[in-house]
N, C-alpha and C positions, 0 to 999 in steps of 0.2 A: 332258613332256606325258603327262598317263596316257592310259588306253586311250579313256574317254567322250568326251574334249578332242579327241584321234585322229578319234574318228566322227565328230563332230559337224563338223570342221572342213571330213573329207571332202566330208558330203555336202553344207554350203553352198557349197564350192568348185563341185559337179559341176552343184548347180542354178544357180547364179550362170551359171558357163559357157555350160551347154544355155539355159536360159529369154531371157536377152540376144538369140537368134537368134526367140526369139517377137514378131514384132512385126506380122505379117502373120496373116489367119486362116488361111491355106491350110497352118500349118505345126500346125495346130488336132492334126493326127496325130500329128505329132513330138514336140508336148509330151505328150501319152500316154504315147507310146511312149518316151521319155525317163523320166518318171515314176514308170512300170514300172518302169526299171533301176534308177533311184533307192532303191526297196525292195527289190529285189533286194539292192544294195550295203550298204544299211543293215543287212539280214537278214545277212548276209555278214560283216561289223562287228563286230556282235554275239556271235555265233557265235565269231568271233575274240578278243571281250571275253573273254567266258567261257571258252574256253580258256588264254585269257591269268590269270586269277583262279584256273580252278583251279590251276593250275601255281606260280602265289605262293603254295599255302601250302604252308610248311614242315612242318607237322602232321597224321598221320595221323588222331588221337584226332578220334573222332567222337561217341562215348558216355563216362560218366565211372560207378562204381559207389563209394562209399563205405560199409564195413561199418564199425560201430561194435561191438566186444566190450566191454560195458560192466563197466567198474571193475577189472579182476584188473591186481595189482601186475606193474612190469617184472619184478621179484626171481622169478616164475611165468611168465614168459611167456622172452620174449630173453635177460632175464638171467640163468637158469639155465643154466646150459653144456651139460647134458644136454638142452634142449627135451625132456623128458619129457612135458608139459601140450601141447604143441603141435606135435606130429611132422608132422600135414602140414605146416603152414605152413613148421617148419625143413625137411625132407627133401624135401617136394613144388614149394614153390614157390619156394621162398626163390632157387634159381639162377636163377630164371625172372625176377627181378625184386633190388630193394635192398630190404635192412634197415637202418631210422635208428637208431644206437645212443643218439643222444643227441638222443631226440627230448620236449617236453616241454607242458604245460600250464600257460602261466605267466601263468593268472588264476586267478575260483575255481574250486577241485577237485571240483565235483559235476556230476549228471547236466545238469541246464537250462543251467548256465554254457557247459559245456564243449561240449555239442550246437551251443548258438547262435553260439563261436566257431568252431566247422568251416564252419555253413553262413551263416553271415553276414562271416565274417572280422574280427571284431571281440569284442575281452572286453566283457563287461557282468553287472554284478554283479544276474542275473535271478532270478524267483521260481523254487525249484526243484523247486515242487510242480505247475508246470504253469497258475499262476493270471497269467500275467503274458506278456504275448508282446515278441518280439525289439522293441529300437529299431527297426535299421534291418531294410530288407529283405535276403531270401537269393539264394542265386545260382541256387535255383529260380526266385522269382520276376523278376529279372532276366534269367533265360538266355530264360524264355519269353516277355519285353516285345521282345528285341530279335529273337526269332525267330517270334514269333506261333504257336507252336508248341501243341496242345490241352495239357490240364491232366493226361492221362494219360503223356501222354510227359514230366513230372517227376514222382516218388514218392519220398514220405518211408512206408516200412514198418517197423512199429517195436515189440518187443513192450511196450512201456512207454505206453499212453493220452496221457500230458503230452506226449510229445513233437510232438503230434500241434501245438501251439501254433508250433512254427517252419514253418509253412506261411505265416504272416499276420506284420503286424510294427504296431510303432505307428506309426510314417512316417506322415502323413497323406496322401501322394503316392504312398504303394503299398498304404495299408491296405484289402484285400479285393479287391486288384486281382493279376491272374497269378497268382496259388497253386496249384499244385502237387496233384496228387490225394492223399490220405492214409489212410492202413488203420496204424493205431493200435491198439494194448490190445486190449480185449475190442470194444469196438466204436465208439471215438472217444474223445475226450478227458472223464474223469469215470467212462469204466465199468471202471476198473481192468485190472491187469496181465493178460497173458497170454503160455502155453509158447513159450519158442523154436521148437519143434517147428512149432507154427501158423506164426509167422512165415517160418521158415526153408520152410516150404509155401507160404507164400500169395507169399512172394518166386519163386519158383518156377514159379510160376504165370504171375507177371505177366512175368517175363523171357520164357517164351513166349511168353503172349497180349498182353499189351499192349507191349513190346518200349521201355520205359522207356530215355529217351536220359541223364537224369541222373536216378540212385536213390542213399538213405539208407538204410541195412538197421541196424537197432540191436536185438541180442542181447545181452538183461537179467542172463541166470540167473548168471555169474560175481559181479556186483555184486549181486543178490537173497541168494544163497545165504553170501556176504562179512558181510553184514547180520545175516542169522539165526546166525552165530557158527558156523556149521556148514562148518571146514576142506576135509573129506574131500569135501561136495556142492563146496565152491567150487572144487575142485581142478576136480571131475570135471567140471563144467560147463564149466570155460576148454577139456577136451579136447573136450566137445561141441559147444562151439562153433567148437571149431578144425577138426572135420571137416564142420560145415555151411559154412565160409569155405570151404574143399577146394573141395566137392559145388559152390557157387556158382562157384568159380575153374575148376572144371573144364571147368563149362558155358560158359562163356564163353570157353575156348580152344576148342571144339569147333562151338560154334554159328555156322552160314553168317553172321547176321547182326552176331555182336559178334566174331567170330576177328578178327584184326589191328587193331580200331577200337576198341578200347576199351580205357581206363583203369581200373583197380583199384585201390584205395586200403583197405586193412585197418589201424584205429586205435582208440584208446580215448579216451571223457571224459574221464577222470580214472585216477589210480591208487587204492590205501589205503594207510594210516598202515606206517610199520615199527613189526615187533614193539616196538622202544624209545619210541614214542609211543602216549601216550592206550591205546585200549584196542587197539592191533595193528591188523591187517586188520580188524577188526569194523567200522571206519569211515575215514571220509576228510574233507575236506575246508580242511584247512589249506596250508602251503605245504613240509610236510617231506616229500623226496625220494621216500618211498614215492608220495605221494598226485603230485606233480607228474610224475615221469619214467615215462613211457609210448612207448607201440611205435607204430611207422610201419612199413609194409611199402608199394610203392611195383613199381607192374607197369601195364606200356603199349608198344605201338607206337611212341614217342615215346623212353622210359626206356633206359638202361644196363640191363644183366643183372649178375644173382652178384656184386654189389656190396654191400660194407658200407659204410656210410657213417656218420663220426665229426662231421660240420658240425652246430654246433646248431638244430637246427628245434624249430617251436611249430605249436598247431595254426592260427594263422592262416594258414600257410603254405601248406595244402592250397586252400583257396579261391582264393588269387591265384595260385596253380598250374594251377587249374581253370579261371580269366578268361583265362589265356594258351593253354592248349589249344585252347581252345573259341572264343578268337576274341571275348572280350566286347568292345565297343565301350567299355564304360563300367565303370572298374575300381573296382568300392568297398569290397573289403579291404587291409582296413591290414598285409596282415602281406607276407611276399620270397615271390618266382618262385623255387622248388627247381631254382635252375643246373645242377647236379651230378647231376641228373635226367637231363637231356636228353642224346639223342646229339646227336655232332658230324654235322651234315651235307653 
């Protein structure tokens, strides 16, 4: 019998007992003063509920942060042996948490696809210019249906405008309902790109001020500078973006409010082509190795530490990783619970 079934049974017991002596008016005081206790006991119950609830859960994660490094190949990132492009992430965090070595994007390879399989948990072959929004809904908007939570405490921040579309979905049973607060591009979806630099600022901000319990962070300039054919910026940009991931991870081991409660998740949409396909790194979106196999890094209250991890994960995995932390009632990504994540407890 759980704990409500407990209360409730109590206090019809306690009023059944006491009130049966009510049959006389002179006992007019007694059932008062009975009735009293009765909320007393109830209060008391309760109280017990809830202690009893919090104590069932297994899960510290109380907040989730997902960083998107947009498009720079594994072959740049993990799977250079020297993490040269990435020294925090290898030297700084990496003991602090697991790296997925074989972790992958196994729908299509571009920005809108691979966005909407993080936070919807589902492939769907999307527009990827931003004109087309998610089937189903996200686990922004799910997470704040079941917890009625304001629309500031989910953020999608993102220097890319289109992505600003996985706020909404076409569902006609969620469309325009729970969405998520959003700070996009230049200034919403349609007014074009803008610097990580802003981003990596205005994310900054809102971990302060507005203390976001589930956020999206998506830094462009690897996959921008991929694009313009220009090596040396693409290089340089995976390192600058690898020390705004730092600066974000830092803050949040040090901050009263996310220290021990929160989930980190640093990953990519997509990769690009190997030198041996099409035109190299200059583009992506098919299904050869370069463009598919991409990086997981994986840090929580919850997580193993200095773990490498060789199990193959996809990105639908993050989302139904996230329903399980977070406790959603109602799970509607298709992709596994990251087991090999979790401590034993």
């Amino acid at each position: 019998m759980n704990c409500k079934a407990q209360m409730m049974k109590k206090c019809c017991n306690f009023f059944t007992q006491e009130n049966r002596f009510n049959t006389s008016g002179i006992l007019k005081f007694r059932m008062i003063y009975f009735n009293g206790i009765g909320v007393f006991l109830m209060s008391a119950i309760l109280f017990s509920c809830a202690k009893e609830n919090k104590s069932d859960k297994k899960y510290l994660t109380e907040n989730v942060i997902i960083v998107v490094m947009d498009g720079p190949r594994y072959s740049e990132t993990w799977g250079d042996s020297t993490h040269q492009y990435i020294p925090r992430m290898a030297n700084d965090m990496a003991q602090k948490g697991g790296i997925h070595t074989s972790f992958y994007n196994e729908g299509v390879t571009y920005t809108m696809p691979g966005h909407t399989a993080i936070t919807t948990g589902i492939y769907q072959e999307i527009n990827n210019g931003g004109g087309e929004m998610p089937l189903s809904p996200s686990i922004f908007q799910t997470w704040r249906k079941f917890t009625n939570n304001p629309a500031v405490d989910t953020q999608i921040i993102a220097s890319k405008d289109k992505l600003e579309v996985l706020s909404n979905c076409i569902d006609p049973s969620w469309r325009d309902l729970y969405q998520p607060y959003t700070d996009c591009g230049v200034n919403g979806l349609g007014t074009g790109y803008r610097k990580d630099s802003i981003t990596f600022l205005n994310t900054m901000n809102a971990l302060v001020v507005d203390k976001p319990k589930l956020l999206l962070v998506n830094f462009r300039a690897p996959d921008s500078n991929g694009h313009n054919n220009d090596w040396e910026g693409y290089l340089q940009a995976i390192k600058d973006v690898d020390q705004y991931i730092f600066e974000l991870f830092n803050f949040i081991e040090q901050d009263a409010y996310y220290k021990d409660k929160t989930t980190f998740f640093v990953t990519n949409d997509h990769g690009r082509h190997l030198d041996t396909v099409a035109d190299g790194f200059k583009s992506h979106g098919d299904s050869c190795e370069g463009c598919k196999h991409i990086n997981l890094f994986s840090y929580g209250p919850d997580f193993n530490t200095d773990v490498i991890y060789s199990t193959r994960r996809d990105l639908l995995d993050i989302s139904a990783t996230i329903e399980e932390l977070l406790y959603f009632p109602e799970k509607r990504s298709t992709g596994n619970l990251m087991e090999e994540l979790l401590l034993e407890r």
